[in-house]
C-alpha positions as CSV (number, residue, x, y, z in Angstrom):
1,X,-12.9,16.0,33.7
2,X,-9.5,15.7,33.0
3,X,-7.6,13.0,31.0
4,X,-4.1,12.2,29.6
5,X,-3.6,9.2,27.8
6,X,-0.7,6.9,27.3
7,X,-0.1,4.4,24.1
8,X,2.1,1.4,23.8
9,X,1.2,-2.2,22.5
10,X,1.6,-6.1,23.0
11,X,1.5,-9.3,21.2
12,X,0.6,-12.3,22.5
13,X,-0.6,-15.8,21.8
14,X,-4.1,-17.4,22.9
15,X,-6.9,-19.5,22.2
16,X,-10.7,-19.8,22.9
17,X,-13.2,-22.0,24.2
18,X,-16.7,-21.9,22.6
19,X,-18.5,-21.7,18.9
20,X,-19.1,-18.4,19.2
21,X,-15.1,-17.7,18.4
22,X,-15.3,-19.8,15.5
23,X,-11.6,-20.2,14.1
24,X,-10.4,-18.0,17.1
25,X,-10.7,-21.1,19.4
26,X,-7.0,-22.4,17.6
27,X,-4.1,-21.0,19.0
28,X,-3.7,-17.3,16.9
29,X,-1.9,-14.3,17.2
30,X,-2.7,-11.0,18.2
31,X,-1.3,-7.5,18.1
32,X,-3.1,-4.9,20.4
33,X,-2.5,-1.3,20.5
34,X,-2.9,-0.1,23.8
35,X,-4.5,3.2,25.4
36,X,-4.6,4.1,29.1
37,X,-5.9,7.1,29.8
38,X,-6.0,8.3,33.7
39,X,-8.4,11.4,34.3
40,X,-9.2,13.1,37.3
41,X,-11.6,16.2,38.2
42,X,-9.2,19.1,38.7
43,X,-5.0,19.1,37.9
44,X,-2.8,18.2,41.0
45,X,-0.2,21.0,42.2
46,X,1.9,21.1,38.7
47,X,-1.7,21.4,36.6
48,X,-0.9,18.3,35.3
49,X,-3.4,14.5,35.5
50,X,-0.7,12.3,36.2
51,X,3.2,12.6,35.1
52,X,3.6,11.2,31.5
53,X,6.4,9.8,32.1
54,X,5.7,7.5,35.0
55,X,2.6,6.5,33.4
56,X,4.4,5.4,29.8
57,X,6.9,3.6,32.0
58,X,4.2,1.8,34.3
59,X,2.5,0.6,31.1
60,X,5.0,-0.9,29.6
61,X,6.1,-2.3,33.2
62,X,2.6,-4.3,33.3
63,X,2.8,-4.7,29.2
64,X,5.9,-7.0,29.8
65,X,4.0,-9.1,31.9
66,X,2.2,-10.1,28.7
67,X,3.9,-9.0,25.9
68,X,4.8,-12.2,23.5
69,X,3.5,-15.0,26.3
70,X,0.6,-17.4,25.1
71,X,-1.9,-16.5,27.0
72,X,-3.0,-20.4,27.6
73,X,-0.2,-21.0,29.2
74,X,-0.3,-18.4,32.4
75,X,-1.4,-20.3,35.2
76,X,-3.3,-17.0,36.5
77,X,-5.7,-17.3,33.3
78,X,-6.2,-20.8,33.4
79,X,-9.8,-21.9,32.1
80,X,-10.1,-18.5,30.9
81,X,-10.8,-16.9,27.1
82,X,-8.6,-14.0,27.6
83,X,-10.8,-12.1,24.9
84,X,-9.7,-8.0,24.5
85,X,-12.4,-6.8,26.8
86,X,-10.9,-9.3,29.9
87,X,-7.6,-8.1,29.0
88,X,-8.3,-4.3,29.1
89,X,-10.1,-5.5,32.7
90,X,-6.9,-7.1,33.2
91,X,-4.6,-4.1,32.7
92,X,-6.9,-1.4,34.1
93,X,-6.8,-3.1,37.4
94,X,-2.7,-3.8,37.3
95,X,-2.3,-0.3,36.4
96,X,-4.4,0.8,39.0
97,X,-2.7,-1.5,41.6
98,X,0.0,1.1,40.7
99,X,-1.5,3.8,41.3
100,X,-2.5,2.9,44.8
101,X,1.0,1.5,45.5
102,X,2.3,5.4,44.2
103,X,4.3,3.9,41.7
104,X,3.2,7.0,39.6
105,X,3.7,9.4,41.9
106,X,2.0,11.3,44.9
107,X,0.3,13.8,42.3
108,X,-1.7,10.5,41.1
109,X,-3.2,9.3,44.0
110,X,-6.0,12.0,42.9
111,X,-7.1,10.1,39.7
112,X,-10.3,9.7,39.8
113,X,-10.6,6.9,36.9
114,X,-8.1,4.7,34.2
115,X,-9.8,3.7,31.0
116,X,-8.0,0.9,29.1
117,X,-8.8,0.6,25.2
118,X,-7.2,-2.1,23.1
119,X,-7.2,-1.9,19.7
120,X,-7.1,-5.4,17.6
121,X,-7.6,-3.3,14.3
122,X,-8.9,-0.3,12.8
123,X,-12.0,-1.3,13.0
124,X,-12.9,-3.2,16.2
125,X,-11.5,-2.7,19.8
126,X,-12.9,-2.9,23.5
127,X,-12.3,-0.9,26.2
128,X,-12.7,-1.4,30.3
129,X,-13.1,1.6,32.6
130,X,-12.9,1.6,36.3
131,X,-13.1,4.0,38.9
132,X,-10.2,4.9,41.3
């Protein structure tokens, strides 16, 4: 299998519901870094997984959406903890809402997978990985 993997990073504002978040459930900040990497079985016709380019720009395209936004106040996440592992959900499907739209090219409609990782430090981060 094949991969190429793309890096950018958002910051955002939310809160959580539930003892298990402890001081978490005040409003915070965080700052993830954020992977996507897109992998496929065999490279399309220019022996590549999916153009670079298109795929940096389409991640920060669905970045934007969130980037510096508390996260409580998007009606689509209402009644939600948006906790890293729903957000890497969250992206993984955007991004491949993209893919199947072509917004990355013809050569990408072959992907086979997109993993999302975000990283809240260097030591903890969650990932979500979904077929294609």
């Amino acid at each position: 299998m094949f991969s190429l993997t793309v890096r950018d990073h958002i910051m955002v504002a939310h809160s959580f519901t539930g003892e298990v978040f402890g001081p978490a459930q005040k409003l915070h900040g965080a700052t993830f870094v954020v992977d996507a990497t897109f992998s496929r079985a065999e490279l399309d016709a220019d022996n590549i997984v999916v153009d670079i380019g298109l795929a940096t720009a389409e991640l920060g395209a669905v970045l934007g959406d969130l980037n510096y936004r508390n996260l409580d106040e998007v009606e689509e996440f209402a009644g939600t903890n948006t906790s890293t592992e729903f957000l890497a959900k969250v992206i993984a499907d955007r991004l491949a809402d993209r893919v199947q739209k072509g917004s990355l090219g013809d050569g990408a409609r072959g992907l086979a997978e997109i993993s999302v990782t975000l990283r809240e430090s260097h030591v903890a981060w969650a990932s979500y990985r979904r077929a294609l």
